[in-house]
C-alpha positions in Angstrom: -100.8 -0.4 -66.5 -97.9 2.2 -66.8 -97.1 3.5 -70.1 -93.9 1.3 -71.4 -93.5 3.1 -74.2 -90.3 4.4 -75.2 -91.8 7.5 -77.3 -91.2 11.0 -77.4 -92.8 11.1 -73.4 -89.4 8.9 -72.8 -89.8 6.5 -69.6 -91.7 7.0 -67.1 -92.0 5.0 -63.3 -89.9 3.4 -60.5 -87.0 3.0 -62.7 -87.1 6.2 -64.9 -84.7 8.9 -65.3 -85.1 12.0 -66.4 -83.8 13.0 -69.3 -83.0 16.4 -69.6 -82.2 18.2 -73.1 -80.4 20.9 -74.1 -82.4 23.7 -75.8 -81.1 23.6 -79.3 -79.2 26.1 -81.0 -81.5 28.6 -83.1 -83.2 31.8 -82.2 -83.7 30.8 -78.1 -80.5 29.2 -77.8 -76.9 29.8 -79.0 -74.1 27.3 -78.5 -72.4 30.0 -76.1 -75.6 29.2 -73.7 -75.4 25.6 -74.6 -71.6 25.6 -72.9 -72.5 27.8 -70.1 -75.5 25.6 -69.1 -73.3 22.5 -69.1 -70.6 23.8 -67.2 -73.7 24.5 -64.4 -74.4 21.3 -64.5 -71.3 19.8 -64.0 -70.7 22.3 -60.9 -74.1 21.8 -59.8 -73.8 17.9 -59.9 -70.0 18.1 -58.4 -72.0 19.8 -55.1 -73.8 16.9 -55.0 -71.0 14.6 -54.4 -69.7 13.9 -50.6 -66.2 15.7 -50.6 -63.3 13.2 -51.0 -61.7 11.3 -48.0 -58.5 13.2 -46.6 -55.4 11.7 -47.3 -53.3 10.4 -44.1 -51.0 12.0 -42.4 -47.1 10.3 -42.8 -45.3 10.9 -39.8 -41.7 12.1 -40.7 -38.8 10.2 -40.2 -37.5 11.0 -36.2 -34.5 13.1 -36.6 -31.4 11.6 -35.2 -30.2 13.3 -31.8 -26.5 13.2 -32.3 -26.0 15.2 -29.1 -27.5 12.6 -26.9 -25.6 10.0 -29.2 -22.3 11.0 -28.2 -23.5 11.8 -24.5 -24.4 7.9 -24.2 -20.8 7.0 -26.1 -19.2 9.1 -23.5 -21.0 7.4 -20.6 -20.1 3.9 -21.9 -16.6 4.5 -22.4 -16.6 6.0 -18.7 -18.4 2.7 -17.4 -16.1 0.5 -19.2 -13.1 2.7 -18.3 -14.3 2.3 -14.4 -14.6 -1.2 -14.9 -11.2 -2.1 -16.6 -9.7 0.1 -13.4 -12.0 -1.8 -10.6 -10.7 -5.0 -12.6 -7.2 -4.1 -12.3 -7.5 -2.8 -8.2 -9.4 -6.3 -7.4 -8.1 -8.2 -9.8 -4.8 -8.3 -11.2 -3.6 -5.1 -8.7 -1.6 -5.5 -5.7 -2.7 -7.2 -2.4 -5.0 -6.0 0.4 -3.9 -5.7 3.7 -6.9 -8.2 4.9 -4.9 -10.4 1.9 -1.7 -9.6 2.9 -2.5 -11.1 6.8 -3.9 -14.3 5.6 -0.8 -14.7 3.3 1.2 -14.6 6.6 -1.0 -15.8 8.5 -0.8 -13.3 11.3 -5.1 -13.9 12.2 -4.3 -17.5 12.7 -1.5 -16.5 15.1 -2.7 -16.5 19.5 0.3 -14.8 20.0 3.5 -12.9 18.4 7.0 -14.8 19.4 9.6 -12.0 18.6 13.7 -13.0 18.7 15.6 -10.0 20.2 18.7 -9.1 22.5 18.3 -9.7 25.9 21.8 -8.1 27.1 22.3 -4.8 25.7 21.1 -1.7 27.7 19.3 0.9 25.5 18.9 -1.4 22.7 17.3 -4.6 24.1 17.6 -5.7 27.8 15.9 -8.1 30.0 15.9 -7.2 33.6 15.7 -10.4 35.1 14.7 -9.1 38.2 11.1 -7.5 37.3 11.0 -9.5 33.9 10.6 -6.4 32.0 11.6 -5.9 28.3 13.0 -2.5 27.9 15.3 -0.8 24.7 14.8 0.9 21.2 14.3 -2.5 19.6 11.8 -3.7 22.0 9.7 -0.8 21.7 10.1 -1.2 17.5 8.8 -4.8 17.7 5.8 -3.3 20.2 5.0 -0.7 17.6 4.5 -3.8 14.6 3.1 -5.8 16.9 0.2 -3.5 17.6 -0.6 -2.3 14.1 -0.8 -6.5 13.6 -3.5 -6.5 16.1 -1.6 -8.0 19.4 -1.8 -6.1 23.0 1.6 -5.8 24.5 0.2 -8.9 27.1 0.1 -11.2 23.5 4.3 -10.2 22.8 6.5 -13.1 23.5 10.2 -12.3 24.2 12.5 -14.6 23.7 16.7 -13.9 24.3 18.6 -14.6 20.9 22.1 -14.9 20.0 23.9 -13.3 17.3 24.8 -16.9 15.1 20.6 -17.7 15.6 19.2 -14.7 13.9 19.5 -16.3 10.4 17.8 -19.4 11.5 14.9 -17.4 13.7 15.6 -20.1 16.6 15.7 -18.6 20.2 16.2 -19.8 24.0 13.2 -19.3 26.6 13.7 -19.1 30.0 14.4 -22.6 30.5 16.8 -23.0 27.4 14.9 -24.8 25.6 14.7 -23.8 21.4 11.6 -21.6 20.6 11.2 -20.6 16.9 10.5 -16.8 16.3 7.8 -15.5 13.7 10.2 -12.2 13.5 14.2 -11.0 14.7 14.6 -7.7 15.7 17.6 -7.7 17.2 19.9 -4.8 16.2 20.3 -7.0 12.8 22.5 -4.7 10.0 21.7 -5.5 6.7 24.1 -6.3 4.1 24.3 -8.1 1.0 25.7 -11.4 2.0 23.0 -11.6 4.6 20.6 -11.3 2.1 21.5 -13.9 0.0 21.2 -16.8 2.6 18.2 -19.0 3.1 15.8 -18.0 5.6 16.4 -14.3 5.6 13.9 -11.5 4.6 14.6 -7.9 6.0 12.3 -5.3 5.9 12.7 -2.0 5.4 15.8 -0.8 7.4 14.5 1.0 10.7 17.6 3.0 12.3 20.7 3.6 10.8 23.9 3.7 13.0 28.1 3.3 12.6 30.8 1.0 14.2 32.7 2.4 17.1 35.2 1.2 19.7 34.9 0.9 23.2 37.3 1.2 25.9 38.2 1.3 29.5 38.4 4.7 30.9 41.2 7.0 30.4 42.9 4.7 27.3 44.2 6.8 25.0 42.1 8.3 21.9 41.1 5.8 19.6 40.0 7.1 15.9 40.9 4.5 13.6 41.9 0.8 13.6 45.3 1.7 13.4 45.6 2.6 16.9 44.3 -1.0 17.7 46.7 -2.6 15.4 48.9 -5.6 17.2 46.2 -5.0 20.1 43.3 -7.8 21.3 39.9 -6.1 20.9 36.5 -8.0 21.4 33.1 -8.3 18.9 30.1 -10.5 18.9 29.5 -13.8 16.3 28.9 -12.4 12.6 29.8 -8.8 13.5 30.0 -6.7 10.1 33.4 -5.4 11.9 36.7 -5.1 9.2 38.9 -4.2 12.1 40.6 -7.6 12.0 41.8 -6.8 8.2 43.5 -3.5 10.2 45.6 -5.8 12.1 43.6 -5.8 15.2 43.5 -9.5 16.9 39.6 -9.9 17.4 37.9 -12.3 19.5 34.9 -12.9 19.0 31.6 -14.0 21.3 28.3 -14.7 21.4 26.7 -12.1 23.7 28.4 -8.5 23.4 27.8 -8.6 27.0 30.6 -11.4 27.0 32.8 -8.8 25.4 32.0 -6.1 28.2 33.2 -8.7 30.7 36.6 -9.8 28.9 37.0 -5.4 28.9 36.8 -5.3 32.7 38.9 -8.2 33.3 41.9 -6.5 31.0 41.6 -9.9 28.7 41.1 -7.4 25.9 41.9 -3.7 24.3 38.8 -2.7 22.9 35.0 -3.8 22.2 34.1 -2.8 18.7 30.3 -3.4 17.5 27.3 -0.9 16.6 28.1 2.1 18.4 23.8 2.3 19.1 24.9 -0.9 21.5 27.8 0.3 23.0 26.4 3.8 23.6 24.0 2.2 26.1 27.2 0.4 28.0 29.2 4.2 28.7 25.6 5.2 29.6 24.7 2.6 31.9 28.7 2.7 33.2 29.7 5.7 32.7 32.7 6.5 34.7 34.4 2.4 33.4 34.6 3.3 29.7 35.1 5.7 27.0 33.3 5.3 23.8 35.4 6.4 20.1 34.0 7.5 17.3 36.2 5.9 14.5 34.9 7.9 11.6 34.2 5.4 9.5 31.7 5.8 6.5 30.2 2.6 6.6 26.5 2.9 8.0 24.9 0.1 9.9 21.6 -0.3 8.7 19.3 -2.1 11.1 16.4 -4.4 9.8 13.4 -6.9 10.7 14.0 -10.4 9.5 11.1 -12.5 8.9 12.4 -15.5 7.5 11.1 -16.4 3.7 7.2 -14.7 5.1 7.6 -12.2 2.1 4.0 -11.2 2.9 5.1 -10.3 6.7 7.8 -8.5 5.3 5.0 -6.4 3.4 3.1 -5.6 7.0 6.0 -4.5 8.6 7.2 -2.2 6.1 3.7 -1.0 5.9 4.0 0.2 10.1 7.4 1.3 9.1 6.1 3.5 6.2 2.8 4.9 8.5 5.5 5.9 11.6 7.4 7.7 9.1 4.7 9.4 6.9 1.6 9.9 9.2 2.3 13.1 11.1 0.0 11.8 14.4 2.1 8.4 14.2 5.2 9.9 16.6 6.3 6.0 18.0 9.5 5.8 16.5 10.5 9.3 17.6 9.0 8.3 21.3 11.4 5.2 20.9 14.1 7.0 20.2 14.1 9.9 22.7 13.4 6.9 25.4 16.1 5.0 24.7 19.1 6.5 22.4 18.4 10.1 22.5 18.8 10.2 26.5 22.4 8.9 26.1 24.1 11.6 24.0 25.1 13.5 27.0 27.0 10.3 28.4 28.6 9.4 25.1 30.1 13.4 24.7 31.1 13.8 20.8 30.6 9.9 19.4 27.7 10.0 17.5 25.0 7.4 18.4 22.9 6.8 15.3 20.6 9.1 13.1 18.3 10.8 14.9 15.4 10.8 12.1 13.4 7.9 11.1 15.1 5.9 7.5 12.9 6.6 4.3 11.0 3.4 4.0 9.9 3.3 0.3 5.4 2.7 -0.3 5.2 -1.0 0.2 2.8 -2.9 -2.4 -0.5 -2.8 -0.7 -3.8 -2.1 -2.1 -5.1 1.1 -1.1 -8.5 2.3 -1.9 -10.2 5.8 -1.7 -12.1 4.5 1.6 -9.3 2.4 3.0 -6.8 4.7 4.0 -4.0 2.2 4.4 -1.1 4.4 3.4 -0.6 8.2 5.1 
């Protein structure tokens, strides 16, 4: 059996532990070596030890990028600015052209029934003959027909009287009543005429003056004056003052009417447009002379489409493209066809303006990729 004894031997076995002592103070030992032993021991027993765990690293807080911040405000505030604008174009903005047509209805239309003159040489005339359509007016209401999507074989004609251009009725070849989607027949424009039911002019598209016409060799006509106590001839809702002048008018329904009373001697004078009569001394040159009355009043020459405000839109969109697009010369071709080769024949009375009326942007959506206006 192991020695249990807890003597001066001290314990001893499985469960002992050594027990070292200090050499004590005295000749083989001072308390200077005393300290200097402990302070070994300490160090020798701290190399014992397993070296401590490291601490963790702590991530620092992520920086704030204010750069990229106030690159993402920036974008946002572009998006939402885009988006307000796109709201505005699609939304709230003005009307397409594709929403402009079905407003009018022009796609649901087979063909395009058009009231015009039918008697007046250079302006509108209907040769009976070869049933052809000829005059500045016709070739006007070809040019809108077209940019409305209709050949020239889809353009109905149909004759119209002066009194019938407010109510858009005209005849057809057999007289019976046809109503018109349009009137272009040399119709002026003037505030009373605006302010009846029923009538909508576009944009005015030629401007012209009043004039007198007479037979050949009368003496000079420039003013009303020399007309005054005399019978002179004009057409049903003429803008013509001369009868305030003291000139006896009679009026008619077809200026062609007025022509004929002129030849017969039943009257002085035919006063109307001087655009229409220029194309009677054209087309009868050596029976009339055509005056120039100086007059400052200027004729200004319209489409009426009824109470179709959004027709009146397409048609002063073709009127604004003739005049602003510098390939688009139809107006100017109208022009030279019909008015401009009767200057010669009419000597010093001016005919009408030779340049296109400024026809202000019409409301109509125009995007980027559209090109709808020049």
């Amino acid at each position: 059996m192991a020695d249990v004894n807890p003597g001066r031997s001290g314990l001893t076995g499985r469960l002992a532990w050594p027990v070292r002592r200090r050499t004590p103070p005295g000749p083989e030992g001072t308390a200077e070596d005393i300290a200097v032993q402990d302070i070994a021991e300490r160090e020798a027993a701290d190399r014992r030890l397993p070296p401590p765990e490291p601490e963790p690293l702590v991530e620092p807080p992520p920086r704030v990028n204010l750069a990229a911040f106030r690159l993402a405000a920036l974008g946002l505030a572009l998006v939402l600015t885009l988006a307000l604008a796109l709201v505005r174009v699609f939304v709230s903005g003005p009307p397409s052209v594709a929403e402009l047509r079905a407003q009018a209805g022009v796609d649901g239309w087979t063909e395009l029934a058009i009231g015009v003159k039918d008697d007046q040489p250079g302006t509108a005339f209907h040769d009976t003959a070869s049933r052809i359509w000829s005059g500045f007016d016709v070739d006007i209401a070809y040019m809108i027909a077209e940019d409305l999507g209709f050949r020239r074989d889809e353009v109905r004609f149909y004759a119209m009287e002066s009194e019938d251009r407010v109510r858009m009725q005209a005849v057809d070849a057999k007289g019976n009543r046809v109503p018109v989607k349009m009137v272009i027949a040399t119709y002026s424009i003037t505030p009373e005429r605006e302010q009846r039911p029923g009538v909508t002019f576009s944009a005015p598209y030629l401007f012209t003056e009043q004039s007198v016409l007479t037979r050949r060799g009368h003496e000079r006509v420039s003013s009303w004056r020399d007309l005054a106590g005399k019978k002179a001839c004009t057409i049903s809702s003429s803008t013509s003052v001369a009868e305030d002048q003291g000139v006896i008018m009679r009026n008619r329904n077809r200026i062609s009417d007025c022509v004929t009373d002129l030849r017969n001697g039943d009257v002085e004078a035919v006063t109307t447009d001087a655009a229409i009569l220029a194309g009677f001394k054209h087309k009868y040159r050596d029976e009339f002379d055509h005056w120039d009355l100086g007059l400052d009043l200027t004729e200004a020459w319209g489409v009426n489409v009824g109470e179709n405000l959004a027709l009146k839109q397409l048609v002063d969109l073709t009127l604004y493209r003739s005049l602003h697009d510098a390939k688009d010369d139809r107006w100017e071709l109208a022009y030279e066809r019909n008015l401009q080769v009767e200057v010669a024949s009419n000597e010093n009375t001016p005919i009408a303006v030779a340049s296109q009326p400024d026809v202000p942007a019409p409301e109509v959506r125009d995007l980027p990729w559209e090109d709808v206006l020049p």
